[in-house]
N, C-alpha and C positions, 0 to 999 in steps of 0.2 A: 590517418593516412599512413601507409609504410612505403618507406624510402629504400628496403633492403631490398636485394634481387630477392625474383625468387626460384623455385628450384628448377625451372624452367627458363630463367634466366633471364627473367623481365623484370621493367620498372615500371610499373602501369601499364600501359601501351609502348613501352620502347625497348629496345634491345633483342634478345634471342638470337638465334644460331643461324644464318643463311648461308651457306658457303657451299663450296663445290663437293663430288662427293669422292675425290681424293683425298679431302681432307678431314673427311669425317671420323677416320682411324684415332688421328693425331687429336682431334678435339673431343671425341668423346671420352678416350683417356683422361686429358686434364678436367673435364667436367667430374668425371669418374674420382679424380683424386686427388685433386687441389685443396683442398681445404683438411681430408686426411693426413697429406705432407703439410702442408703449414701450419698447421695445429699438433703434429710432433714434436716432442720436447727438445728431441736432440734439434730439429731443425730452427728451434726459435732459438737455443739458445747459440746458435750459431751464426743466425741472421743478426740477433743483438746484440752479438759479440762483434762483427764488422762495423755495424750501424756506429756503435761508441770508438773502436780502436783504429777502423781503416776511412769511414767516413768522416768521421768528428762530430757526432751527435751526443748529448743534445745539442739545435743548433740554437742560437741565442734567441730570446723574447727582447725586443729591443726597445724602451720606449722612446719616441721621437720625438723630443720635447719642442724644438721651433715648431713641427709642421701641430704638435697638438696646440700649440699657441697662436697659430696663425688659424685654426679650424674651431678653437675652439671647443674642441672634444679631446679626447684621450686617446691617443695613438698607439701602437705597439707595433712592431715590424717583427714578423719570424722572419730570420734571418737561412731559408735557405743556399740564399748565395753563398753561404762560407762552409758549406760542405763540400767533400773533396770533390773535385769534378766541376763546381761553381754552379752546381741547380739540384734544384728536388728530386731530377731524373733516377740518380745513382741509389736511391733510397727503393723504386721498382727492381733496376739489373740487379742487384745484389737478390733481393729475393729472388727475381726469377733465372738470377746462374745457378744457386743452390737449386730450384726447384728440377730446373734442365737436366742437372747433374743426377739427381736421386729418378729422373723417368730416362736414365738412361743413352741421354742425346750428346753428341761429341762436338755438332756444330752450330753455330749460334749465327742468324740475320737480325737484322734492324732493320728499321726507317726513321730517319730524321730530317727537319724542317729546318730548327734554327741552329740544328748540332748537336744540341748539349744531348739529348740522349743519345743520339751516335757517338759522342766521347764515351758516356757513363756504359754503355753497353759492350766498346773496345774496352776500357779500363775492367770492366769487369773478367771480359776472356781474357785478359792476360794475366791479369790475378788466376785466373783459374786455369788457364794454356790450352782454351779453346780457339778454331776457327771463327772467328767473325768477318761477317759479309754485310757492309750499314748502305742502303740505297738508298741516294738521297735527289733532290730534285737537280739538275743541270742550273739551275739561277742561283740554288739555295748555295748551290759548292761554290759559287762566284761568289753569293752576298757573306756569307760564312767561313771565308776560307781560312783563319786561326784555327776553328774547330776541324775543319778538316784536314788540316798538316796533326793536330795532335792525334785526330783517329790513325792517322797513315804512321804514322810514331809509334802509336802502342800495338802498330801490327794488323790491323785492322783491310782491308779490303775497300773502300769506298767505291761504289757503282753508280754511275749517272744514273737519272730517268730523263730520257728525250720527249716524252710523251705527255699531251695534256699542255699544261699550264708550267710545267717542267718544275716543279714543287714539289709540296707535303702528299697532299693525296696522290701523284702518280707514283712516287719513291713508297709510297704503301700499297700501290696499285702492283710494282714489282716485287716486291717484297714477297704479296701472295703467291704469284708465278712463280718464284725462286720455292717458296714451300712445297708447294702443287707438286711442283719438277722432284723434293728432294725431301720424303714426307718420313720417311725413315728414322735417319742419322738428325734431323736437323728441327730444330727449334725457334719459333720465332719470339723474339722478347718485344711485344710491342710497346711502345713509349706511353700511352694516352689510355683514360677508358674507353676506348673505343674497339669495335671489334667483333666478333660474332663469344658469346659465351661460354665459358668462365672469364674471359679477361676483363670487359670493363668491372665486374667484382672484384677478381685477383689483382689488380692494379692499385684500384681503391684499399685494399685491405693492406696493399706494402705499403701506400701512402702515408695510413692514417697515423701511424708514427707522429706525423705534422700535429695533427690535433692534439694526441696524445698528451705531444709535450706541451703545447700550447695551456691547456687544463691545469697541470700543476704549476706552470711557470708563470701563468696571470694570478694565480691564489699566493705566490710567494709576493707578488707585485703589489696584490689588491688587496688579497685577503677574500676574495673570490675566482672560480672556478672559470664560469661565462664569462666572456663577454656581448656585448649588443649587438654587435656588427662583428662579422667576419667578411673581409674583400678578398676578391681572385681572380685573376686576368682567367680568360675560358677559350681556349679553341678546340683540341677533344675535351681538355681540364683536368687533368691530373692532379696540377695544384691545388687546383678546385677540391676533385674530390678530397685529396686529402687534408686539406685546409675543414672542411665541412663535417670530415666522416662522423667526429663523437657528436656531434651538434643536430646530425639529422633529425633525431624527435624531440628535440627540447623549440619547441617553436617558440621559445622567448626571443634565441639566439638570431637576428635576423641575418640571411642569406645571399651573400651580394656576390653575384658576376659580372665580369666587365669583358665585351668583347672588340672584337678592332670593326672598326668603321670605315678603314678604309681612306678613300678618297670623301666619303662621306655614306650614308646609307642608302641612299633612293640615285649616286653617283652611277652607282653599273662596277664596278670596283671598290667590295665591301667584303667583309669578311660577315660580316652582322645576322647570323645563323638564327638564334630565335625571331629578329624579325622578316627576314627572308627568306625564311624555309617554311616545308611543310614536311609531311610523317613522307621517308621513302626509307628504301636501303641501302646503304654504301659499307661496305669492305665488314660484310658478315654480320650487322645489324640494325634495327629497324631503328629509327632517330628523325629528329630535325633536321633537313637535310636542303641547300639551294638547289635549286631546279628549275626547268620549264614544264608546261605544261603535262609533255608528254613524256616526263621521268627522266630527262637529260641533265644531268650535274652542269649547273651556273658556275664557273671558273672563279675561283674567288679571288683578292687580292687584300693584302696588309705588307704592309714595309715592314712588317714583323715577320718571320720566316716562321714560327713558332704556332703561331694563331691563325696563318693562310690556310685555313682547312673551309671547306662546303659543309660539314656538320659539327656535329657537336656530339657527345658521348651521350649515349642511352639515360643515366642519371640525370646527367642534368637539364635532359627537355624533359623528363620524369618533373625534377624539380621545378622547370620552368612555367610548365604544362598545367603544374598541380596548385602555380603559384606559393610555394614553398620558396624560391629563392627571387628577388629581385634582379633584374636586368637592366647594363645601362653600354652603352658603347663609347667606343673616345677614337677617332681621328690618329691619321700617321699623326700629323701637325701637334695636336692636343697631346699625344702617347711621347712626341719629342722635349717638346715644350715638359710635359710634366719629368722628365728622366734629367734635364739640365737641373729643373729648380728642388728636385730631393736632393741632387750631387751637390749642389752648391749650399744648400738649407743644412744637411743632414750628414755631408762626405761620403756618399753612399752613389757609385753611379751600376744602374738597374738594369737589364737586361732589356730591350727593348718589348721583350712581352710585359713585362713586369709593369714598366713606366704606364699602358694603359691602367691598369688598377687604380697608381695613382692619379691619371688624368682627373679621374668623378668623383673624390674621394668631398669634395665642397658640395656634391650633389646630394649625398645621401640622407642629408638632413640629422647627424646625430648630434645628440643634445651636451650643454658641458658636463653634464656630470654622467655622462655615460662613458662606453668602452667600444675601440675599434680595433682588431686586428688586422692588419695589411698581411697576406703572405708575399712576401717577396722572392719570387720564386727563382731568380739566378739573376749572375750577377753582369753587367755590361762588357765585360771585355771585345768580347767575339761581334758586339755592336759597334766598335769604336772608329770605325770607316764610316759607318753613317752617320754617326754622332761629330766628327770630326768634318763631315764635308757640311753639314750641316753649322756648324760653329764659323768655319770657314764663309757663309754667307754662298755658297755652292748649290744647284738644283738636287735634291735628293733624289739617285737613280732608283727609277721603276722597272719592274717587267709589262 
C-alpha cells in the first residue's frame, strides 16, 4: 500500500484539487513547484537553519517515566510544546514564509482554531515584515483570547468569522474568500493537511522534521530507531502527519490517532470525523467529511478549538480507510481529566488538543517491553481559562 501523494495529488481515494477557478493560477503554481523550491539547497539550508536557531529545534524526546509506570510500557513525549510559539505549528510557517517569499507574494493570511497557528503564522511575518491577515472563528477569539492579544502584538490583523458554527471551518471558509478576492500579492499558509493540493503534502513534508528527530533521538534512548506506537490527537492532523511521516511504510510501527468526541459520539456534539463521516469535499479536497444526507456539513463541536473541525485531512482517512492507522476518540471530560493528571504526574500542562492523545493512551494495549511515542503537540497556556474554571469545580463554557 503507498501512503505518499501522488502526482495528482491523492491518497487512495482522498484528497485532490477542488477549488474555484480564481484560484486555479495560485495553486497550479505551487503544484508546479513546491517540491522544486523545497528540495533547493539554498532553501533547506535556511529552513534548518531557523528550525535550530529561531525555533529551538531539536525539540526534546522525553521519557515519562511515572506515566510509563503507571502503564506499564515505555513512554516517550516529543516535546513540541517547547518550541518557540508553544506548538508544532511554527515548524509549517516557517517553511511556508520562505516558500511565499521565493513565489514572489508580499501578503500572507491564515486560519486558526485554537491560535497557535495564528500566533506561528504572525510570528513568522514579522520575522519576515510581511502583511498578515489570521481569520479566526468569533467563539474561538473569545475561547482563545491569550493567543489572540499575542497575534495583535506581533502586528498581525485578526478577523472574526460570524458564520456557521463561528469556529475552525468557517475562519477557513473566510480565509478562501479573502484568497479569491486577492489571488495575486497574497499567499495562504494553511495550518493543517488539509486543503485542495500540494498542501495536505507540503505541510506533511515541513512537519516530518517531528519524525525525523524522533528516529535518532529513540536510538540514542534505546539503541533503536522504531518505536511500537506512535499517538496524535487528529482534527486536520498535522501533528499527526508529522509525527507518522518516516513511519508510513514500516508497518511494524503501529499508527494511533485520537480524536475529540465531544460531548460524546452518537451525542449530536462530536468532533469524531472517521466515525461520522463519509467521502465529501470541504475547502478544496476530497476526505472524511460530517454531513447529512444530502452533502450538508454536520456542525461539529470539541471544547478543544484545535480539533473542532467536520473533517479530517486527505492522509489520514487514506490511513484510516486503508486501516493503516488505529482510531480511538476521548471526551471534553476524558481530554480534561487526562491534561490535569500528566501536569500533575509529569509537570507538564498540555494543550487541550494534546490532553486528548493522552486521554487512550491505557487503551492501546502496548505491552512492557515495548515503546510508545506521545507527540505532544503544544503546550497549555492559551487553555488555562478552561482548565482553571474547571479546577474551580465551575460548568465548562460551551458554544
Amino acid at each position: 500500500m503507498n501512503y505518499q501523494v501522488t502526482e495528482e495529488g491523492f491518497y487512495g481515494d482522498f484528497g485532490g484539487s477542488f477549488i474555484p477557478e480564481m484560484l486555479h493560477s495560485n495553486i497550479d503554481k505551487l503544484q508546479r513547484q513546491y517540491i522544486e523550491i523545497m528540495s533547493d539547497a539554498s532553501f533547506q539550508k535556511e529552513f534548518r537553519s531557523l528550525l535550530k536557531d529561531y525555533v529551538g529545534r531539536p525539540s526534546p524526546l522525553y521519557f515519562a517515566s511515572k506515566l510509563s509506570k503507571e502503564l506499564n510500557t515505555n513512554v516517550y513525549l516529543k516535546r513540541e510544546d517547547l518550541n518557540h510559539t508553544g506548538a508544532h505549528k511554527i515548524n509549517n510557517t516557517i517553511g511556508q514564509i520562505l516558500l511565499a517569499k521565493r513565489l514572489g507574494k508580499t501578503r500572507i493570511i491564515a486560519e486558526t482554531g485554537a491560535g497557535q497557528h495564528g500566533v506561528a503564522t504572525a510570528t513568522v511575518c514579522a520575522l519576515m515584515g510581511l502583511e498578515c491577515v489570521v481569520y479566526m472563528g468569533k467563539i474561538d477569539i473569545a475561547r482563545q483570547a491569550p493567543n489572540v492579544a499575542r497575534m495583535r502584538m506581533l502586528g498581525a490583523r485578526v478577523e472574526p468569522a460570524f458564520s456557521g458554527s463561528q469556529t475552525l471551518k468557517d475562519a477557513t471558509n473566510e480565509a478562501i474568500r479573502d484568497w479569491i478576492n486577492n489571488p495575486v500579492n497574497t499567499h495562504y499558509i494553511i495550518g493543517s493537511v488539509v486543503g485542495p493540493h500540494p498542501y495536505p503534502d507540503m505541510v506533511a513534508r515541513f512537519q516530518s522534521i517531528i519524525s525525523e528527530e524522533m528516529k535518532w533521538q529513540l536510538k540514542e534512548h534505546t539503541g533503536k530507531e522504531n518505536p511500537d506506537y506512535v499517538v496524535a490527537c487528529v482534527g486536520g492532523g498535522s501533528n499527526a502527519a508529522g509525527a507518522f511521516y518516516h513511519f508510513l511504510e514500516d508497518e511494524d510501527v503501529k499508527l494511533v490517532l485520537v480524536e475529540a468526541a465531544g460531548m460524546g459520539i452518537d451525542s449530536g456534539e462530536s468532533a469524531a470525523t472517521s466515525v461520522l463521516g463519509s467521502k465529501g469535499i470541504i475547502h478544496g479536497s476530497r476526505t472524511l467529511l460530517m454531513q447529512t444526507e444530502d452533502g450538508q456539513i454536520v456542525e461539529p463541536y470539541s471544547i478543544s478549538a484545535g480539533l473542532d473541525y467536520p473533517g479530517i485531512g486527505p492522509l489520514h482517512a487514506h490511513l484510516i480507510n486503508s486501516k493503516r492507522a488505529m482510531v480511538f476518540s476521548a471526551t471534553d471530560t476524558q481530554a480534561i481529566d487526562a491534561a490535569f493528571h500528566l501536569t500533575r504526574e509529569e509537570g507538564i500542562i498540555p494543550a487541550l488538543e494534546t490532553a486528548h492523545a493522552f486521554a487512550i493512551l491505557d487503551q492501546v494495549g502496548a505491552k512492557p517491553e515495548e515503546t510508545m511515542i506521545v507527540c505532544l503537540s503544544g503546550r497549555g497556556d492559551k487553555d488555562l481559562s478552561t482548565y482553571i474554571s474547571y479546577l474551580d469545580g465551575k460548568e465548562v463554557k460551551r458554544h
